[in-house]
N, C-alpha and C positions, 0 to 999 in steps of 0.2 A: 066729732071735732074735725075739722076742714082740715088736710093735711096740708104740707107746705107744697108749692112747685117742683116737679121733680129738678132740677139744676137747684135750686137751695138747698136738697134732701141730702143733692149726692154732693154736696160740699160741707154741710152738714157732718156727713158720716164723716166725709174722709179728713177733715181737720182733727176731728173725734179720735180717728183708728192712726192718724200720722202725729197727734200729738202722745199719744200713748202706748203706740207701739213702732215708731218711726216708718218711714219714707219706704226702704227698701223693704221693709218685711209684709206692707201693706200691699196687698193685690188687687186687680180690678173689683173681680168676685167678690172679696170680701166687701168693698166698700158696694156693692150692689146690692147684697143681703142686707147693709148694715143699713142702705139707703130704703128698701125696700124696693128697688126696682130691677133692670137688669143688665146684663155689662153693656147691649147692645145700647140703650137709653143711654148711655156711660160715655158713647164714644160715639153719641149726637149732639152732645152737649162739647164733648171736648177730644179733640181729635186723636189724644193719647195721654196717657197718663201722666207723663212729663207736664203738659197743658194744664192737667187739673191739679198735681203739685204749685206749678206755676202761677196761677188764679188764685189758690188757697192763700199763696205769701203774698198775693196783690193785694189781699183782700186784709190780711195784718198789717202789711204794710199802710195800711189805706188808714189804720188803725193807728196805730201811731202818728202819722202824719194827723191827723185830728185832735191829738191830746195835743201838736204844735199851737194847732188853731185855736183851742181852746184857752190856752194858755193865752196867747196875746191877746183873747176878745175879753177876757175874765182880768188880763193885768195890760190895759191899753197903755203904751206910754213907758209903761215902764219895766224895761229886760231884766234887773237880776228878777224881779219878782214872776216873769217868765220863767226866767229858769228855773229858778226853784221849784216852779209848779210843776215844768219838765221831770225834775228829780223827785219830784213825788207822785208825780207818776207812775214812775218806775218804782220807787218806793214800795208804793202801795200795791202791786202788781208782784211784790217778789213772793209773798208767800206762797202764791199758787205755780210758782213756777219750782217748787221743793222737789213735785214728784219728776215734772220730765225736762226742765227748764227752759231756756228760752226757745223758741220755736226755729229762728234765724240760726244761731249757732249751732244748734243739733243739725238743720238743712244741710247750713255747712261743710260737716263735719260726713254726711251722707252724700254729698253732692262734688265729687273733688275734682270735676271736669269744667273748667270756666266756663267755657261754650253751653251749659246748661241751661235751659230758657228758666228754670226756677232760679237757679244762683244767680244772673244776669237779672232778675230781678231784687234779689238781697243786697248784690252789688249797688243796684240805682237807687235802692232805698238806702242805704246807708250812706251814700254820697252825698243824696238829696238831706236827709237828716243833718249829717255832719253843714253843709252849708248852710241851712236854715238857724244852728247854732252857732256858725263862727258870726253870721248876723247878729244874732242876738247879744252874742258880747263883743260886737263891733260899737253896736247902740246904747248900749250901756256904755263906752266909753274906756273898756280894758287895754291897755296901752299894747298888749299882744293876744290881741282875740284868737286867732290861728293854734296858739300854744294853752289860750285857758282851754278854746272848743275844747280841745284833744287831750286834756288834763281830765273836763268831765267827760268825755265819752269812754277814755278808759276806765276811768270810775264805774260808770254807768254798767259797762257791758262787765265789768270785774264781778262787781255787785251781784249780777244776775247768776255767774258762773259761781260764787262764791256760795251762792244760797243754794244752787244744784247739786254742790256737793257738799254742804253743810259745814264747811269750816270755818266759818266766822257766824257768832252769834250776833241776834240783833242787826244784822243788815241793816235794814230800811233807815231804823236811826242812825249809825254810823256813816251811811251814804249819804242823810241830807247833811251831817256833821261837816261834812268832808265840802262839799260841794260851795256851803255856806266860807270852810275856811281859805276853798280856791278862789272865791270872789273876792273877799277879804285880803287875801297875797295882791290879786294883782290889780286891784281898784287902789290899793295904799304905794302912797311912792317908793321907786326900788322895791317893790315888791315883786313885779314879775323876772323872773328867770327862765332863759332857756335852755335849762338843764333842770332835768328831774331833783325833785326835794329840793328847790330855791328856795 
């Protein structure tokens, strides 16, 4: 069996060893062994480690940014049914995120210097996400798209954090629950609020 390119192999490994054993505790070396090549190959491809963290979250990022696409080519015309496909997305996506969860947040949470060229990327994908959704419920018509975006995206990102540590059962259904009844609030008249629980 043909193996992959080495630059696949060793992003490959290292999504592999940083989704399950994080960021910091993950070393070149290991990810060499795990790629099957060697650090030197490692640091042809990418100038230092920082770089191929970096790459790895472009490359999820790039991932999400396509369940966008997806959604509007699958629901042309019409945004809540975007959205919702956004949230089921996520949805659908929560149980595999039990053992180590969501990939951005844990970065995060390893990553606490801005200036990071991987956080600087979670940064622009998160910016980039949130604007592509305050669109979505601009076109749909929500009388305060700005305050529903940020109603689902707390949602959304709660969801993920919630199922990581297992304190709420049933996520996936209670997240589209939720998502369906913020649409609901602020598409019906005096429904939206700019204050939490309106």
């Amino acid at each position: 069996m043909a193996k992959l390119p080495p630059r696949e192999r060793i992003l490959d490994a290292a999504e592999e060893l940083f989704q399950s054993e994080g960021i910091r505790r993950v070393g070149v070396q290991a990810i060499a062994e795990k790629a099957e090549t060697t650090k030197m190959a490692i640091y042809r491809h990418f100038e230092t480690k920082d770089a191929l963290v970096a790459e790895w979250l472009r490359i999820l990022a790039a991932d999400y940014q396509a369940a966008f696409d997806r959604a509007e080519a699958e629901h042309p015309g019409r945004p809540e049914e975007q959205i919702l496909a956004l949230a089921r997305f996520i949805a659908d996506g929560l149980p595999g995120l039990s053992h180590r969860g969501c990939p951005f947040i844990n970065s995060l949470a390893e990553l606490p210097d801005r200036s990071h060229p991987a956080r600087q990327v979670i940064e622009e994908h998160k910016a980039h996400q949130t604007r592509r959704l305050v669109g979505m419920c601009t076109e749909a018509g929500l009388p305060e798209p700005e305050q529903a975006a940020a109603e689902i995206t707390f949602l959304l990102e709660g969801a993920q954090v919630s199922t990581q540590n297992g304190s709420i059962d049933r996520t996936g259904d209670r997240l589209m629950r939720i998502v369906e009844g913020i649409l609901d609030r602020h598409r019906s008249p005096g429904g939206a609020s700019p204050t939490a629980g309106g």
